[in-house]
DRENNUSE-838769 format. One record per residue (C-alpha): residue number from 1; residue in one letter; x, y, z. Coordinates in steps of 0.5 Angstrom, whole numbers. Example, Ala and Ser with C-alpha at 12.3 -4.5 7.8 and 13.67 -1.06 7.14 Angstrom:
BEGIN
R	kekol	lumlo	x	y	z
R	1	a	25	-9	16
R	2	s	27	-2	14
//
This chain:
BEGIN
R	kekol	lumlo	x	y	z
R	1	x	23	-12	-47
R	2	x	27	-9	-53
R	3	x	31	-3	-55
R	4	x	30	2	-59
R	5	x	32	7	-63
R	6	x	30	12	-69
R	7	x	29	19	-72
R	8	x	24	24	-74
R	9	x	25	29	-80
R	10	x	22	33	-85
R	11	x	25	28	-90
R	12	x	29	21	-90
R	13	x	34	19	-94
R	14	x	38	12	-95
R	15	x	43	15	-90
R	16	x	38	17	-85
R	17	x	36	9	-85
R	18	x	43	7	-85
R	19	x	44	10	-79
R	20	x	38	8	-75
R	21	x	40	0	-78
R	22	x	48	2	-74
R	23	x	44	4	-68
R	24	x	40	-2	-67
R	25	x	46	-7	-69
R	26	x	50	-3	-63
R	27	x	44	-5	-59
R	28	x	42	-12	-61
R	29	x	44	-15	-54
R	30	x	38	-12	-52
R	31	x	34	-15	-57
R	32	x	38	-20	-60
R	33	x	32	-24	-62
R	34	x	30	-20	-68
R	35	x	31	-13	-72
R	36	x	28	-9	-75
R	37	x	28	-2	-79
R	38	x	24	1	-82
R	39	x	23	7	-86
R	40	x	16	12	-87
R	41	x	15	18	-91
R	42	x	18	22	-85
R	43	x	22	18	-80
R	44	x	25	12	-79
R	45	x	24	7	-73
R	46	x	30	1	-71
R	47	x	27	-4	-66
R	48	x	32	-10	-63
R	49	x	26	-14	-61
R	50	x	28	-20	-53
R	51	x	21	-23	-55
R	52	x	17	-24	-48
R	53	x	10	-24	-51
R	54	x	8	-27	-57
R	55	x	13	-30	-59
R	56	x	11	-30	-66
R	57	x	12	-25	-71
R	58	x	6	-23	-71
R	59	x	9	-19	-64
R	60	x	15	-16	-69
R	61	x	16	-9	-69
R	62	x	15	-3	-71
R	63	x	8	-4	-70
R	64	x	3	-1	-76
R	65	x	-4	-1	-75
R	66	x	-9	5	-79
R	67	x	-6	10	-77
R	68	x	-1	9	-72
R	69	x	6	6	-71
R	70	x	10	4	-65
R	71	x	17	3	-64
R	72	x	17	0	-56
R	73	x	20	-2	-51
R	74	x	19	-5	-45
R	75	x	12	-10	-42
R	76	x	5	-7	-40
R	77	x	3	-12	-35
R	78	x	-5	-11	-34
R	79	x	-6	-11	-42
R	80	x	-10	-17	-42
R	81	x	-15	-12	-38
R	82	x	-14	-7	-41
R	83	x	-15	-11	-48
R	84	x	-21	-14	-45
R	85	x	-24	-7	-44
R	86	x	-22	-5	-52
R	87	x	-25	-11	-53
R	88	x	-32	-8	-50
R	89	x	-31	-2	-55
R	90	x	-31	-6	-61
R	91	x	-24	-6	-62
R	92	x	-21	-13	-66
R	93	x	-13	-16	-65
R	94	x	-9	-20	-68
R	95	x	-4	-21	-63
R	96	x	-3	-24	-56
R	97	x	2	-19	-54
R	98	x	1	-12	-52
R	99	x	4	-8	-56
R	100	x	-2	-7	-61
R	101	x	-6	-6	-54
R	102	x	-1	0	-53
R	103	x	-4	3	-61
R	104	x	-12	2	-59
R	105	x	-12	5	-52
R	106	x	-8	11	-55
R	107	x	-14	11	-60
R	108	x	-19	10	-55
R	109	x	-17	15	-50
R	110	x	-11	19	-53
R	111	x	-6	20	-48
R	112	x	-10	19	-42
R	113	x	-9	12	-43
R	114	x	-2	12	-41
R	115	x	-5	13	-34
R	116	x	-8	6	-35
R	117	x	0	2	-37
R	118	x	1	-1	-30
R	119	x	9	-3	-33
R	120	x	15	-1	-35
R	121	x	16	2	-42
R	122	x	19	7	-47
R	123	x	16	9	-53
R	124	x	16	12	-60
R	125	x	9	14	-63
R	126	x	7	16	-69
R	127	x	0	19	-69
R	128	x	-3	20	-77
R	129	x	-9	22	-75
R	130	x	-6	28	-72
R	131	x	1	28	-75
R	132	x	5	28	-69
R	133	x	10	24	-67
R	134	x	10	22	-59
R	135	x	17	20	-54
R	136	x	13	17	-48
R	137	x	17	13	-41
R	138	x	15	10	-35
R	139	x	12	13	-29
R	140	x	19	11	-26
R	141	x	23	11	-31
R	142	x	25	3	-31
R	143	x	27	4	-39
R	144	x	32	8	-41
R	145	x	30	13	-47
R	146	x	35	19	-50
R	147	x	34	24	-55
R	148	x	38	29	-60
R	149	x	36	35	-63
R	150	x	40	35	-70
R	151	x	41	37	-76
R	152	x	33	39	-77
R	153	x	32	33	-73
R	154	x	30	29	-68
R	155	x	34	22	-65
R	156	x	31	18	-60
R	157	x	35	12	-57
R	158	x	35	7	-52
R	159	x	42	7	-50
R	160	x	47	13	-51
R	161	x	53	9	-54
R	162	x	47	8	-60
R	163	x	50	17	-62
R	164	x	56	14	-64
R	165	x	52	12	-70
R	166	x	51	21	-72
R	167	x	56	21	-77
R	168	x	59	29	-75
R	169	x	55	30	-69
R	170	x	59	34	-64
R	171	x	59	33	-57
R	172	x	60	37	-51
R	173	x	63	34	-45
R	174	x	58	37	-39
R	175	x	63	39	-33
R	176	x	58	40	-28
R	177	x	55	33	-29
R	178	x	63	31	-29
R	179	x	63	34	-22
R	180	x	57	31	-20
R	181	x	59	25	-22
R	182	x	65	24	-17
R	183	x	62	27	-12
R	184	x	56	22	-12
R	185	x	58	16	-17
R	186	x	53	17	-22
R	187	x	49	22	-26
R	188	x	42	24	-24
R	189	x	37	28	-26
R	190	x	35	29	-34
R	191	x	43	32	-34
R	192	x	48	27	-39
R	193	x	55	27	-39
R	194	x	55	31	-46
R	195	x	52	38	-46
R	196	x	47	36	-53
R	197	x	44	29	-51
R	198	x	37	30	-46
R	199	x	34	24	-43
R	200	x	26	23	-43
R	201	x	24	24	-36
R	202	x	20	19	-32
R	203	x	12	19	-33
R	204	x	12	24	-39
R	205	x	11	25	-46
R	206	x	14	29	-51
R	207	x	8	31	-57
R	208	x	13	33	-63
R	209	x	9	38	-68
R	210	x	16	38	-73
R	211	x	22	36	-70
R	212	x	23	43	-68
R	213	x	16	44	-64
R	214	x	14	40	-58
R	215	x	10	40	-52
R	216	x	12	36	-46
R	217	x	6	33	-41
R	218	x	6	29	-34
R	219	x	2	24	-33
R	220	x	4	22	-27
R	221	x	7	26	-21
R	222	x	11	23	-17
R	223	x	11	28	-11
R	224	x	3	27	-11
R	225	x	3	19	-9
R	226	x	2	18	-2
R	227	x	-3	23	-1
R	228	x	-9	22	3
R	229	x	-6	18	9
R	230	x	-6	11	11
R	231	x	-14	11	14
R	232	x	-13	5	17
R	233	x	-10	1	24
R	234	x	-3	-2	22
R	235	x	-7	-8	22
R	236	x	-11	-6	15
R	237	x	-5	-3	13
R	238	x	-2	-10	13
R	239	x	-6	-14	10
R	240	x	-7	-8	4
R	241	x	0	-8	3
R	242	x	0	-16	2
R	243	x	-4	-16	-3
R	244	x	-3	-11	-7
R	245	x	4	-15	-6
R	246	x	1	-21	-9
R	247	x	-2	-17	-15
R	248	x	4	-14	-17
R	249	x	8	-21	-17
R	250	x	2	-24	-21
R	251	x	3	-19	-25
R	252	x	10	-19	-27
R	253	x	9	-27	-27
R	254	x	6	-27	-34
R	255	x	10	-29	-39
R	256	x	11	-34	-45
R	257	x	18	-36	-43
R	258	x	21	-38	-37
R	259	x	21	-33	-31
R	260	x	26	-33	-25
R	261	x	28	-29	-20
R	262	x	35	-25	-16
R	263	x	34	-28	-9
R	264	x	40	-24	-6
R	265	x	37	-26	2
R	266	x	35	-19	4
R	267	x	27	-18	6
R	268	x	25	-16	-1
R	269	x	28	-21	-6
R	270	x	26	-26	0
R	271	x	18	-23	0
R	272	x	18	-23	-7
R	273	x	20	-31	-7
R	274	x	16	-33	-1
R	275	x	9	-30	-5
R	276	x	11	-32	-11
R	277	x	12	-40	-8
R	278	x	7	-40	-3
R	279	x	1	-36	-5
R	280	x	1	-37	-12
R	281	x	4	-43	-13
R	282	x	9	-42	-19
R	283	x	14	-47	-19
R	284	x	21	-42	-19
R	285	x	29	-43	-21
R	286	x	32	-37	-16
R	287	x	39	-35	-17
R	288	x	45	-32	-13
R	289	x	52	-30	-12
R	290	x	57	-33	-6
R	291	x	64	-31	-5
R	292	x	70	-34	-2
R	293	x	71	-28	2
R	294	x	66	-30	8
R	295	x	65	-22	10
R	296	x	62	-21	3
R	297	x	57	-27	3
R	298	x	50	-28	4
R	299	x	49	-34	0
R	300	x	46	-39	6
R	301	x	41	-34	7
R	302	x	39	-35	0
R	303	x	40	-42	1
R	304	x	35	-43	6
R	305	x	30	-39	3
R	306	x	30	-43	-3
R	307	x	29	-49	1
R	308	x	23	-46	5
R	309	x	19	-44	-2
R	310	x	22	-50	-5
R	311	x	25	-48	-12
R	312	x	30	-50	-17
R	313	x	36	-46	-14
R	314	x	42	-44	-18
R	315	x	48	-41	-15
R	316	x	54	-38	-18
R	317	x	61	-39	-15
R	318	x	64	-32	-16
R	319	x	72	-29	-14
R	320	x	75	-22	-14
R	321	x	78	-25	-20
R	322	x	71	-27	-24
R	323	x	69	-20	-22
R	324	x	75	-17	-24
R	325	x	74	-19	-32
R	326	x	68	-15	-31
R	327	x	72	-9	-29
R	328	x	73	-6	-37
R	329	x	65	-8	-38
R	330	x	62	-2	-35
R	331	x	64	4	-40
R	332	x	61	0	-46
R	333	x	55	-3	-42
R	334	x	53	4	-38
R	335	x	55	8	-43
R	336	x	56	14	-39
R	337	x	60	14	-32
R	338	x	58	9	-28
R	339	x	61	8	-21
R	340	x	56	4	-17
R	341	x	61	-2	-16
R	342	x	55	-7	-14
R	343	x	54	-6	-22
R	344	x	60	-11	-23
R	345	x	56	-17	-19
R	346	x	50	-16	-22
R	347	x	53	-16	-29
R	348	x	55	-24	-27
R	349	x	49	-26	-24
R	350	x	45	-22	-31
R	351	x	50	-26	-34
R	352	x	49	-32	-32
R	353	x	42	-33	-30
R	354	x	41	-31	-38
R	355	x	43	-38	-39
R	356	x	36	-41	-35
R	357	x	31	-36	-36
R	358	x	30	-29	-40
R	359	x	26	-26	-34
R	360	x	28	-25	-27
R	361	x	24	-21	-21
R	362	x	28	-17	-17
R	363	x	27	-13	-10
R	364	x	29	-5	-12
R	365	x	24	0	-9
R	366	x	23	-3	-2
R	367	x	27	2	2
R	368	x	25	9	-1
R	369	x	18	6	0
R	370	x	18	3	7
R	371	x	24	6	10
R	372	x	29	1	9
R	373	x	35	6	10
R	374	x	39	8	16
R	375	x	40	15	13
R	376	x	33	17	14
R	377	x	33	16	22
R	378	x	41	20	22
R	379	x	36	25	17
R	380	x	31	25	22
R	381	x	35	25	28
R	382	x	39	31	24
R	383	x	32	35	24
R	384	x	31	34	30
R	385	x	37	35	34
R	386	x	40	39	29
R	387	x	45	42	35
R	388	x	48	35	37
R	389	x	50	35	29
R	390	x	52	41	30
R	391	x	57	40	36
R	392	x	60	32	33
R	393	x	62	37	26
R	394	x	66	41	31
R	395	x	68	37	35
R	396	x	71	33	28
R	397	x	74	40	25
R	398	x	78	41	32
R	399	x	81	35	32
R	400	x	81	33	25
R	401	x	78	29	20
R	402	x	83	25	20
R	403	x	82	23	27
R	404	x	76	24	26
R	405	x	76	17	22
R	406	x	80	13	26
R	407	x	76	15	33
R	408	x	69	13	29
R	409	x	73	6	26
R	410	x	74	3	33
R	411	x	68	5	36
R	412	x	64	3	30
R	413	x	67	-3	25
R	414	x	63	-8	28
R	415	x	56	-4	26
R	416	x	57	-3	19
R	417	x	61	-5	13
R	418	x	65	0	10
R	419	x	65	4	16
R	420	x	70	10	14
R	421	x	66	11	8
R	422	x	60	12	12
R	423	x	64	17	18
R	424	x	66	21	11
R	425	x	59	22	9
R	426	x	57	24	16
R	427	x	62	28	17
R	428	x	61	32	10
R	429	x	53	33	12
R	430	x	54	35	19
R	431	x	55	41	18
R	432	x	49	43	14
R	433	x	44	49	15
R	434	x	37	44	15
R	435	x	36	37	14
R	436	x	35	37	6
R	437	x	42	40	7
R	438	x	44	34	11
R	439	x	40	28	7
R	440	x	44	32	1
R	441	x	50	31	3
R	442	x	49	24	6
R	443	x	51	22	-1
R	444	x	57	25	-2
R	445	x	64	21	-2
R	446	x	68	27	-2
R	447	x	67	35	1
R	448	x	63	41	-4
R	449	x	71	44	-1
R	450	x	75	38	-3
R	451	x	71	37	-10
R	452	x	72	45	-12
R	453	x	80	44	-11
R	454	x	80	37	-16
R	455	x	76	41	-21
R	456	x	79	46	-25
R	457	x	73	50	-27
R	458	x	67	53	-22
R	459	x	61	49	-22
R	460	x	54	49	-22
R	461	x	53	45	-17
R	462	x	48	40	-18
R	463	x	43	39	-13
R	464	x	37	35	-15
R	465	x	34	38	-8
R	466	x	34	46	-9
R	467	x	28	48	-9
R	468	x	24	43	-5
R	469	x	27	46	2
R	470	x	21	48	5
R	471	x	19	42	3
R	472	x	13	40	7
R	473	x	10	34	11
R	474	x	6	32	17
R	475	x	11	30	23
R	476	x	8	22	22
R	477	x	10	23	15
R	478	x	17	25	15
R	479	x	20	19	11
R	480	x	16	19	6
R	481	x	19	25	4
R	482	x	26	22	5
R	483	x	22	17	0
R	484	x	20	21	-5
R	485	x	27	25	-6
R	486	x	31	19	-6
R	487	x	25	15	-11
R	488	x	26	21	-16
R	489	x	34	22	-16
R	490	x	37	15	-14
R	491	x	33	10	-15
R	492	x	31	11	-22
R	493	x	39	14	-24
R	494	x	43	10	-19
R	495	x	40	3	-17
R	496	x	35	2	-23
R	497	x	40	4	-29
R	498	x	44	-1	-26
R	499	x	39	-7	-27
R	500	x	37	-6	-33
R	501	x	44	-4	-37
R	502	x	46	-10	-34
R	503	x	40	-15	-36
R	504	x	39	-12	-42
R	505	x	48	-13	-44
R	506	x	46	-21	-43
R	507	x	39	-21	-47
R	508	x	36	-22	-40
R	509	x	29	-18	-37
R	510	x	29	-15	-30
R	511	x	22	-13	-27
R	512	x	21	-10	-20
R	513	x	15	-12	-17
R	514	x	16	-7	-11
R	515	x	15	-2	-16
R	516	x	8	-3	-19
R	517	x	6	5	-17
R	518	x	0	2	-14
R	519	x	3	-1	-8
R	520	x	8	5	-8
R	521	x	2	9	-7
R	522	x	0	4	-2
R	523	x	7	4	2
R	524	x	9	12	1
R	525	x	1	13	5
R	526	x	4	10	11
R	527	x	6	13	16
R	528	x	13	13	19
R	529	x	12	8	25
R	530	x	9	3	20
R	531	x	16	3	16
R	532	x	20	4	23
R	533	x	20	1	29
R	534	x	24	1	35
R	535	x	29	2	30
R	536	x	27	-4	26
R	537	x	27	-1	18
R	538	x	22	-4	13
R	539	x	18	-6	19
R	540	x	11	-7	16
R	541	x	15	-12	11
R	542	x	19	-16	16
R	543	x	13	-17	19
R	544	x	9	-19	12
R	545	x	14	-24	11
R	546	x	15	-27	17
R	547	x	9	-31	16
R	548	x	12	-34	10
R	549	x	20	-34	13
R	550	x	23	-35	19
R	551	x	26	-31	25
R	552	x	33	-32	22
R	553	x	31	-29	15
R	554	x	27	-24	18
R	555	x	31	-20	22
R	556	x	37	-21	18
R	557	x	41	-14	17
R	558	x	40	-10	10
R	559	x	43	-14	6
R	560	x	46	-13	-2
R	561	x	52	-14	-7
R	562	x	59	-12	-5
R	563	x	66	-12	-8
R	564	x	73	-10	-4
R	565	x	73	-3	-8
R	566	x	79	-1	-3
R	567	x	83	-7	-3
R	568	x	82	-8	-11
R	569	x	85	-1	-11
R	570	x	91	-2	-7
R	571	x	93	-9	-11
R	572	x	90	-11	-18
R	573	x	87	-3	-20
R	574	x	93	-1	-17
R	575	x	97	1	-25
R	576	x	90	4	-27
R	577	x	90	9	-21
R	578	x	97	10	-23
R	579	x	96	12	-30
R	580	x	90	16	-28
R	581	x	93	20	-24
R	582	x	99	22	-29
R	583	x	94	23	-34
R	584	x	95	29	-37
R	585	x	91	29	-43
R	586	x	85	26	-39
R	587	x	85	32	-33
R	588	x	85	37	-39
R	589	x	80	35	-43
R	590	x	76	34	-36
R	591	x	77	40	-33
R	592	x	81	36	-27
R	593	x	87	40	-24
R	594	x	92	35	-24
R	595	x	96	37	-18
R	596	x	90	35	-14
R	597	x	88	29	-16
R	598	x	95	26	-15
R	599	x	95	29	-9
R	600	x	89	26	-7
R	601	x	92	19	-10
R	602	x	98	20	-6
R	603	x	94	21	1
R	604	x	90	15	-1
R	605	x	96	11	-2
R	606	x	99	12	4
R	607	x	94	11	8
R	608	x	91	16	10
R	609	x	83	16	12
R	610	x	83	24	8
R	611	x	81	20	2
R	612	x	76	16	1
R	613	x	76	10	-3
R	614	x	70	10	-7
R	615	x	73	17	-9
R	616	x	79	15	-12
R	617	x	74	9	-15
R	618	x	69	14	-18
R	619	x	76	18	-21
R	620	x	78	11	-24
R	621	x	70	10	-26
R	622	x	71	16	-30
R	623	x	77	16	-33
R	624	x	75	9	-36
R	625	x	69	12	-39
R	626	x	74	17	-42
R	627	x	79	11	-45
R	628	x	73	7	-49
R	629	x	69	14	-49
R	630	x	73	20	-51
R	631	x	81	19	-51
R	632	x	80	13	-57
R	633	x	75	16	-62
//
């Protein structure tokens, strides 16, 4: 696990090395082990290495061999096997990591080998044999990897504060991905907050000729996993997914420095933690947050599971206060706007669980595979019933939204946390002419109607669903569509931006083991009633894990990392919101119309459930960016 960065072009000049060498320096927290530029003939390639494997300097990058040269970061699980089948063509190491194994495998089979990477991964490649220049990233896109074309040339970079370093770019500010941002609280897709800077897509590589030719090719579809079907009864289905479960963690457990793991206390974390104990016996350090505020913590969840697997566990004692110094941490680690507020206890457990281990297993994936979320029964019911949701939007405009919100408070509070945020949500998709609509706009914290007034432009929307309405699927199968849009658009832009921007601040590797693609195949094959049943999510984990677990954790409700967004607005943001709204600078670079905003601040103010509060917290994530970002340079 590292961060890269470098440039390819017709000729280098000391200028071009000392820019890579600022771009690296501006990354090193992510590799702060060692650093390394190096300049060739045409390009110049900057690795900040975190050594995981071989921790010798044998394993330092970039990496020559003949005629290849590699500058990566990130981890192949499987290489010992795929090094062992080299071995059997005749190839020799000198390492014991797998980065050499990257170069010999190209050399074997060409890009076809990135077929065999079961990993998380980013990388630039220089091929001499055939003179070009290659950008390569991970099925899921787990490692981050953007690139520029400028000045006749090509910059790549793991981290977008990196383009700070390009002495006279320009940089163009995209509106459209501004207004996707507010609406949802992140940027997704292969759009950047600026107009110039293009992110490598999941599961491709970019084959550069010159750094102004390149051909682009995909060596994995998502939209094909999960094809055929499941075959098997429920019972085969059971026992294929736990032991791809196995495997994959036994994966991810390989390491040449101590390994732990976030136990949150939810299904995922927990099945993570209760196979890695009792099946393959790894005596484990587990690590955890709890709070003060009892409606936020789940600590004694995590408590029992670590008592029942026996590992050496650490929790962190946190407060609003704690989490609030973080607060101004969030621009400079995430670079662009980022508005997912649990990114703010994660950068605490990073923090602090990056004095005891360099590599933490966590949970991300289990919901998109195995239905974890209850947005896909509501999408479901939607299909379905479509006319029960067209009455309930109706009903809600007739006596207004405001009314709306507060009827649905009282009859709901007990069920879900955040309960008017998720009215709001319903409330905006009910609407919608067919059931892609609705799980659209199921993500939005504020109306396409309500947005367009804030913006002082027309956007284009965004919506990483066009094009797939006629989307088809078999009735038993209807979630794992629901899966498959989520795994491409929030999954990798929202949760797993998340987790690496924030381990990789702390020098700390996150590995997902519910992401190995083998088991995701595996799970997005399974049919619906294996993932939910009797209105039970991630059914088929619940029962894998309750021969592990008791009852009690089980059939805990969804669980995950919270922080009080509305009561922090109201007290401690409150000078911050004031001064956004009074900003007329931000609002006119931005392209925000002013009146509106203080509108919406005003309503929110006073109390009023026309606004929701993760929309004035995504405008607070915005103009923050816009103070570190924009406004100060």
């Amino acid at each position: 696990m590292c961060r890269i960065a470098g440039f390819f072009g017709k000729t280098v000049t000391d200028k071009h090395v000392s820019i890579i060498g600022s771009m690296v320096s501006a990354m090193k927290h992510g590799g702060p082990d060692y650093q390394q530029v190096t300049a060739y003939p045409n390009m110049v390639l900057g690795h900040a290495r975190l050594s995981i494997l071989d921790l010798s300097n044998a394993a330092n990058q970039p990496y020559e061999w003949t005629d290849y040269i590699i500058c990566y970061n990130g981890e192949i699980y499987n290489f010992k096997e795929i090094r062992k089948e080299l071995a059997g063509k005749g190839y020799q190491f000198q390492s014991d990591g797998d980065t050499e194994v990257i170069i010999k495998a190209y050399d074997a089979w060409g890009i076809d080998a990135f077929k065999k990477f079961r990993g998380m991964f980013a990388f630039a490649l220089w091929d001499g044999k055939k003179n070009k220049f290659l950008l390569v990233r991970d099925r899921m896109g787990v490692k981050p990897l953007y690139y520029v074309s400028y000045d006749n040339a090509v910059y790549f970079f793991s981290e977008l504060k990196s383009i700070r370093q390009i002495d006279g770019i320009r940089l163009t500010i995209d509106k459209n991905a501004t207004a996707d941002f507010l609406q949802r609280g992140y940027i997704g897709g292969n759009h950047c907050i600026f107009e110039q800077i293009q992110k490598v897509k999941p599961g491709t590589i970019l084959e550069f000729e010159s750094p102004d030719s390149f051909a682009t090719y995909s060596y994995w579809n998502l939209n094909s996993i999960g094809n055929p079907p499941f075959e098997g009864d429920y019972s085969s289905a059971k026992n294929t997914v736990l032991q791809s479960l196995r495997n994959s963690i036994e994966y991810r457990l390989v390491s040449d420095v101590p390994v732990g793991i976030f136990l949150s206390g939810g299904i995922d974390s927990s099945l993570v933690t209760a196979i890695a104990s009792k099946d393959i016996g790894v005596n484990l350090q587990t690590f955890n947050i709890s709070f003060d505020d009892k409606a936020f913590d789940e600590s004694h969840l995590a408590r029992m599971i670590s008592r029942e697997c026996k590992t050496e566990h650490h929790e962190f004692k946190c407060n609003p206060l704690i989490l609030i110094e973080f607060l101004n941490e969030l621009p400079f680690v995430y670079d662009e706007p980022f508005a997912d507020a649990s990114a703010i206890p994660t950068l605490f457990l990073s923090k602090m669980t990056s004095k005891y281990v360099k590599v933490a297993l966590g949970g991300d994936g289990g919901d998109e595979v195995f239905g974890g979320y209850t947005k896909y029964t509501f999408a479901d019911q939607f299909r379905r019933r479509k006319y029960i949701y067209k009455a309930i939007s109706i009903l809600s405009q007739s006596i207004g939204t405001e009314n709306a919100v507060s009827f649905g408070r009282t009859l709901l509070k007990k069920r879900y946390r955040n309960v008017d945020t998720k009215i709001r949500k319903f409330i905006h998709a009910a609407s919608s002419g067919d059931w892609i609509d609705f799980f659209n706009k199921s993500s939005f914290v504020i109306g396409s109607q309500e947005l367009n007034d804030v913006l002082d432009f027309s956007r284009e929307e965004l919506n990483p669903f066009k094009g797939k309405e006629k989307t088809e699927f078999a009735k038993k199968y209807f979630i794992r569509t629901l899966g498959l849009l989520d795994i491409g658009y929030y999954l990798t832009d929202d949760l797993l931006v998340k987790l690496d921007r924030a381990s990789m601040r702390y020098g700390l590797e996150a590995r997902e083991p519910l992401l190995d693609h083998t088991l995701m195949e595996i799970g997005l094959s399974l049919p619906d009633s294996y993932k939910v049943n009797n209105g039970e999510t991630k059914f088929i984990l619940r029962d894998i894990l309750s021969g592990y677990l008791p009852e009690q954790i089980t059939k805990a409700p969804k669980s995950g990392f919270t922080v009080p967004v509305d009561s922090w607005l109201k007290n401690e943001l409150y000078a911050e919101v004031n001064a956004l709204k009074n900003d007329h600078l931000f609002c006119k670079e931005l392209q925000l119309n002013q009146h509106a905003i203080q509108r919406n601040v005003d309503n929110f103010y006073s109390n009023q459930p026309l606004t929701d509060p993760l929309f004035i917290w995504n405008l607070l994530m915005l103009y923050k960016w816009y103070k570190k970002w924009v406004s100060a340079n």
